[in-house]
N, C-alpha and C positions, 0 to 999 in steps of 0.2 A: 412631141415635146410636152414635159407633165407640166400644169398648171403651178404658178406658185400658190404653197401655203403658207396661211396668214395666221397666227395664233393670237387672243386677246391675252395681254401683259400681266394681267391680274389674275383671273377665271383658269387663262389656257383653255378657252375652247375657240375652235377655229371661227373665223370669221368670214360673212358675205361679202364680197366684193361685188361691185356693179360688172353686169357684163351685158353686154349688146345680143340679141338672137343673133344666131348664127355663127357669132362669130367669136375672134380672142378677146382677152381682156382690156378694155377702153383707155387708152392711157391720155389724158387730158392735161393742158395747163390752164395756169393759176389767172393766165389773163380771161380764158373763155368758159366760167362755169357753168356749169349744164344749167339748162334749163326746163328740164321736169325733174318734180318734185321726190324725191324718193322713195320708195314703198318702206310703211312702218315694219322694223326690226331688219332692212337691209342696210348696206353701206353703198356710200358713194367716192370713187378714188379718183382724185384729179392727181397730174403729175407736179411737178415744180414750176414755179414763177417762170424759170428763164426760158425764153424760146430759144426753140432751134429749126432747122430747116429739117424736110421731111426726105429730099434730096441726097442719092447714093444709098448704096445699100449696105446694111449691117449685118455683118458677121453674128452668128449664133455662138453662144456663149453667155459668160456669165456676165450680169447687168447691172448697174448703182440705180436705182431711180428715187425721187421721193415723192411720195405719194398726200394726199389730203383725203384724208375720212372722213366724210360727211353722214353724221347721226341725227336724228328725229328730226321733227317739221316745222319748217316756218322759214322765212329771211332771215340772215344776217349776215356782217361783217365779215369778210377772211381777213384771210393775213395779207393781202395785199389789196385790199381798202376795198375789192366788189363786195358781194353782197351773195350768201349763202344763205339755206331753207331758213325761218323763223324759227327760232327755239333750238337751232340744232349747233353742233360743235366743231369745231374743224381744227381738225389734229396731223400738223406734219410730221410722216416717219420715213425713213428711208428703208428702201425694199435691198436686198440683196439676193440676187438669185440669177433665173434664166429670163429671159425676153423675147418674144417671139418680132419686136419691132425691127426696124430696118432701123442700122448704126451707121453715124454718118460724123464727120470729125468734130462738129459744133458737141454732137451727143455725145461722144470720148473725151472730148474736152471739158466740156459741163460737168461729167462724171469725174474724171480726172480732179478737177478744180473742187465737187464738193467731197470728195472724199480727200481731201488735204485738208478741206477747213473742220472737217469731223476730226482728224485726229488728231488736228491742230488746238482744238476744242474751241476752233473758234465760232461754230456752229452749234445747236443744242436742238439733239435728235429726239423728238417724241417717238412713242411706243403707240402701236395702235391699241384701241381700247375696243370693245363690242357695246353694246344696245345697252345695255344691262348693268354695265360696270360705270358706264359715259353719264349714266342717270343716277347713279350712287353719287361719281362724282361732283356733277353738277349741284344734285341736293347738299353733297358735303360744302359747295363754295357759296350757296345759298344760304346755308346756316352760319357760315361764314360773315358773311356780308351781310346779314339781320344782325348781328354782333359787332361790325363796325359801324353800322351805321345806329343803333342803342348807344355806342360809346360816345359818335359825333354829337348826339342828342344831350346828353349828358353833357361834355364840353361846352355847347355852347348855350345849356342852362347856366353850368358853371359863372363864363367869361358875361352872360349879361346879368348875374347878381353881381359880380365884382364890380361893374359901370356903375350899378346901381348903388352902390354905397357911398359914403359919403366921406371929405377925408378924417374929420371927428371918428366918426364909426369907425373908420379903417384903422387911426391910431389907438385907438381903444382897445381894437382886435387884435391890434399889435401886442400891444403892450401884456392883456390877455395872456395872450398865446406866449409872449418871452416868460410869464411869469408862470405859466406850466408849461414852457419848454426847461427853465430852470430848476421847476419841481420834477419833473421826469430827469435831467440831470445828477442831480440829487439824488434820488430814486435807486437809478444807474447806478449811480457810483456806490450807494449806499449796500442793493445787489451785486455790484461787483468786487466790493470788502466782504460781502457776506459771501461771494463765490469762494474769495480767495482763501475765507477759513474753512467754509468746506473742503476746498480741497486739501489746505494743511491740513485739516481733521480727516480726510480720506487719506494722504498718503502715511499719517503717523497710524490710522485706525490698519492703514495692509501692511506697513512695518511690523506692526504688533500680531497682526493674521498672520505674517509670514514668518516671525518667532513662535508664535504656538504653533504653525503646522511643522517646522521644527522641529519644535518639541514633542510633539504629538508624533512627529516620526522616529525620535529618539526614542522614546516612549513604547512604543508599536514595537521597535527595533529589541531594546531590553525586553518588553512581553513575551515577544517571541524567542529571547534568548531564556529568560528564565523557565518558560514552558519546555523549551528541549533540556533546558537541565533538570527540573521538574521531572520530566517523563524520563532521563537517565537516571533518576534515583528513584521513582516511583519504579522502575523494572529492577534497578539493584537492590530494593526492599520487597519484590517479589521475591527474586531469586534466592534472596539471603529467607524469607521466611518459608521457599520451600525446601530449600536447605535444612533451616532449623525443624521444621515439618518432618523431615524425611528424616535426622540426628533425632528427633522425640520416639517416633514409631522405632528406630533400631536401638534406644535407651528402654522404649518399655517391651520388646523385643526380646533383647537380654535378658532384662528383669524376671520376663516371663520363661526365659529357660535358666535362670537359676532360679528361681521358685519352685523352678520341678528337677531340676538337677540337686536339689537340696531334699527334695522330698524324694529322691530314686537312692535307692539302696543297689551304692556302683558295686557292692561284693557280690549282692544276689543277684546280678545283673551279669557280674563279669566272671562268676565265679558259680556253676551249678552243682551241689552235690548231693546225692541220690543215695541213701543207704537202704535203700530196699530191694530184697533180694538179694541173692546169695554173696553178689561184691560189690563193692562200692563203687560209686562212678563219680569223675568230676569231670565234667566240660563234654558228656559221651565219652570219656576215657576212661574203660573197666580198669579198676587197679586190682591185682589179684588172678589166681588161676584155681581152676576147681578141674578135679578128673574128669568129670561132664561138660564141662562149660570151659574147653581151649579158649586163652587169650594170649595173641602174639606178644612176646618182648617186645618188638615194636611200641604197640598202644600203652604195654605198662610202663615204659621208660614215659612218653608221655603223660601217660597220668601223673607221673614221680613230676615229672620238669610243669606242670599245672599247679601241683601241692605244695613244689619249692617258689612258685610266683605268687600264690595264695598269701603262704606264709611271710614272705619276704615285705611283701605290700602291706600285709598286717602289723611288721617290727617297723616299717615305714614312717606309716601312720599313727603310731602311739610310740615311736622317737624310740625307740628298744634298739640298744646293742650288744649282739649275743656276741660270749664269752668263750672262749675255745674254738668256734666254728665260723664261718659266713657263708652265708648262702649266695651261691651265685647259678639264677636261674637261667639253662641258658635253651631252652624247648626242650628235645626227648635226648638233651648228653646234658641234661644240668647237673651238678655236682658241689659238694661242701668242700672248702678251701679250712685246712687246718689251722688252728692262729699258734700252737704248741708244736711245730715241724713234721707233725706227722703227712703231710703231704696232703694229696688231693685224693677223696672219697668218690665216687662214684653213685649216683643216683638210677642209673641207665645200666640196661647189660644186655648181652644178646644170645644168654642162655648157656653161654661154655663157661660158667663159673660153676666151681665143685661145692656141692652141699653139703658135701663130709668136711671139708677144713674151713677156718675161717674164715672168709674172703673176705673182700674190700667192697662189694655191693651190699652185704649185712653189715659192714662197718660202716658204712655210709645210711644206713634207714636206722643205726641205734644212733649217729651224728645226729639223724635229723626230730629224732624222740628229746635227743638232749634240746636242743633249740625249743622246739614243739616246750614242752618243759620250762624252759626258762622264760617262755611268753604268757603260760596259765599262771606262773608265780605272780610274772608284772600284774595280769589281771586279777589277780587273786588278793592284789592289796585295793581294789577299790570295793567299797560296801556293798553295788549293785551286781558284782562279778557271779552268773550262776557257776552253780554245781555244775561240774562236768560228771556226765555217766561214766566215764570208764578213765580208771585211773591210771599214769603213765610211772613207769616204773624204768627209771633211766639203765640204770646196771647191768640189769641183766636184761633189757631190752623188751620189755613186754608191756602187754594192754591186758588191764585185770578189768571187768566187769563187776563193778561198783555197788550197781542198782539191781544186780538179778541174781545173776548165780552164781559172783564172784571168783569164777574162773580165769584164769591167767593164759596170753595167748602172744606168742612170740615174733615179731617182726623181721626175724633173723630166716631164712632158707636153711641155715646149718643144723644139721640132725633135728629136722623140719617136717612136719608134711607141708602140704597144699593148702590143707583143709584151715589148717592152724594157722596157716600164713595169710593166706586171704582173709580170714576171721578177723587178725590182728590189723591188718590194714582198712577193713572195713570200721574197726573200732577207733583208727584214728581218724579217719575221714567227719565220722557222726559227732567227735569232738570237737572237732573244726568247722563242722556247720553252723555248731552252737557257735561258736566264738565267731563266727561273719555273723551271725544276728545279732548278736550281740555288739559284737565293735561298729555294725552298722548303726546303730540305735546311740554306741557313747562315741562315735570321733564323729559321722556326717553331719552334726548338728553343731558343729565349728562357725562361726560368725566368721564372716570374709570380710566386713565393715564395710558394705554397699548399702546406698542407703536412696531407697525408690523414689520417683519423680511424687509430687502430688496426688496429679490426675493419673498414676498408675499402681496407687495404694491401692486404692477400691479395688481396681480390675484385678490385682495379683493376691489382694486376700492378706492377712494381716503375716 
């Protein structure tokens, strides 16, 4: 059978119970308390007041008993009027557990009886306490009881000066005392009209708090709304100035290629022609054939359809319209269109035209002398128009050489050489050079009426 444990109520450390050598734990009542003295920091456990007889035997099992803790030394009182160590305390608790005693029906019945008046509450179970915690408490009812008994002291200084007054005195002290209980009245009241405007003045002061924070959050509310529209047009005034940014740079962009589109000579540029050596060339297109020097139909129709876009570009640009002919350039089959019904000239051939009769490819190169001709006239009425080297002779179809040896040379294939034909072609090509430098120099310097940003005078030069 394990011994019961006993735990102190406060601490929780287990506690000494008195126990006999040899033997179980002493279970004693309230009528017979021991009589030796305790040993300092043990316990002493008496059972409860009521007797019972020791007679018949008790069943093992669980047990109600209550016990008395007897702590430190000296005599005194218990709870049922003997007389325990001096200085010590005696504290009934009830045990629940096992018991090694012998149960007997007064002992099931006593047990029975106080556990109805425990949960009946009509009993009031102490907690056992230890050495240590018993001495706290005692000190605490110690200090206790120094403080009621200062207070009794006091009272009854009190109750023997009131004897001691007299009833003069006493009405005096009355009267006294109503007359600054009336000024503390006063007082009172006087603080509690002055309470009462504080607090009108606090609740009108948080009415007005609670309009400005209101407003301060109307406020906050609008901030924040004008900042998002703030930073919607602070980004659409990016956007729009890199727009305009980006509209400057492709303004002075342009500018910068008609600056040099006005300074490029689009004839010499789109139009190359070489009179050196034995034939003329425009664009790499030999115009002409030499005994030595085979050049296919092919290339010379081309060179023909280069000479009629040359020219044509030329009556374009200086507004010219020729008379009996038009030119219609159309690559290596361009051809002159007759304005007099003679039909359609031929610039292009593929070599089966006879050079003994007249054909319609030399009636087509004296068309294009006539044109050629009626363009050095136009030019020829302005002051700055040069001399042309080699003079064109519409009738009978020829190129005289002006500036040297004044020999005349035929553009016609009929009753022709080579030598003579290619000569004559080369002499009109060297004409037409002059006049693209020329017409470069009086039509490209046309005013288009653009007129440059500020900050892109400087950079494009005047």
């Amino acid at each position: 059978m394990s011994p019961a444990l006993f735990l102190c109520q406060r601490c929780k450390e287990p506690l000494k119970l008195l126990q006999q050598q040899g033997g179980p734990l002493e279970v004693q009542h309230h009528a017979n308390p021991p009589t030796e003295m305790p040993v300092s920091g043990e316990s002493q456990v008496r059972t409860s007041g009521r007797p019972h007889s020791d007679s018949g035997r008790a069943s093992q099992g669980s047990a109600l008993c209550t016990f008395t803790l007897l702590t430190s030394d000296g005599p005194g009182p218990d709870s049922e009027g003997g007389t325990t160590p001096q200085g010590s305390a005696c504290c009934i608790f009830t045990l629940l557990g096992e018991s090694a005693s012998m149960r007997t029906m007064n002992v099931i019945q006593n047990t029975v009886l106080e556990t109805f008046e425990i949960l009946s509450d009509q009993k009031v179970v102490d907690h056992p306490l230890c050495v240590d915690c018993t001495d706290n408490l005692l000190m605490q009812l110690d200090d206790q009881l120094a403080l009621l008994a200062s207070d009794n002291r006091k009272y009854k200084s009190f109750l023997d000066r009131e004897l001691l007054v007299s009833e003069e005195e006493r009405e005096a002290l009355h009267a006294e005392l109503c007359a600054e209980l009336s000024s503390l009245e006063q007082e009172e009241a006087r603080l509690t009209q002055e309470l009462e405007d504080l607090d009108s003045h606090h609740a009108r002061v948080a009415a007005e708090l609670r309009a400005a924070q209101a407003e301060s959050k109307e406020l906050y509310k609008q901030h924040d709304q004008h900042r998002a529209e703030y930073s919607v047009l602070k980004m659409e005034q990016l956007e729009l100035m890199d727009q305009l940014g980006s509209v400057e740079n492709q303004v002075e962009y342009a500018l910068s290629q008609l600056y040099h589109f006005r300074k490029t000579n689009i004839f010499n540029t789109a139009f190359t022609i070489s009179d050196e050596g034995p034939l003329g060339v425009i664009n790499n297109f030999r115009l002409g054939c030499l005994p030595g020097v085979r050049v296919g139909w092919t290339e010379i129709s081309s060179a023909w359809g280069q000479t009629v876009l040359l020219l044509f570009s030329l009556s374009k640009i200086a507004g010219l319209q020729f008379q009996r002919y038009q030119l219609v350039p159309f690559g290596d089959h361009s051809y002159l269109k007759s304005l007099t019904g003679d039909g359609v000239l031929p610039l292009f051939s593929d070599g089966s035209h006879s050079v003994f009769l007249n054909n319609k490819f030399d009636c087509g190169m004296k068309a294009f002398l006539d044109c050629l001709q009626q363009f050095v006239e136009e030019l020829e009425r302005d002051e700055g128009c040069p001399c042309l080297p080699y003079r064109i002779h519409v009738k009978e179809g020829l190129m005289e050489d002006a500036w040297d040896s004044g020999d005349c040379c035929s553009v016609r294939t009929h009753l022709n050489t080579e030598e003579e034909w290619s000569r004559a072609l080369k002499f009109m090509l060297s004409d037409l050079k002059l006049i693209v430098a020329w017409a470069s120099l009086r039509f490209s310097r046309v005013q288009v009426g653009l007129k440059p940003l500020p900050h892109a005078t400087t950079a494009l030069g005047p």
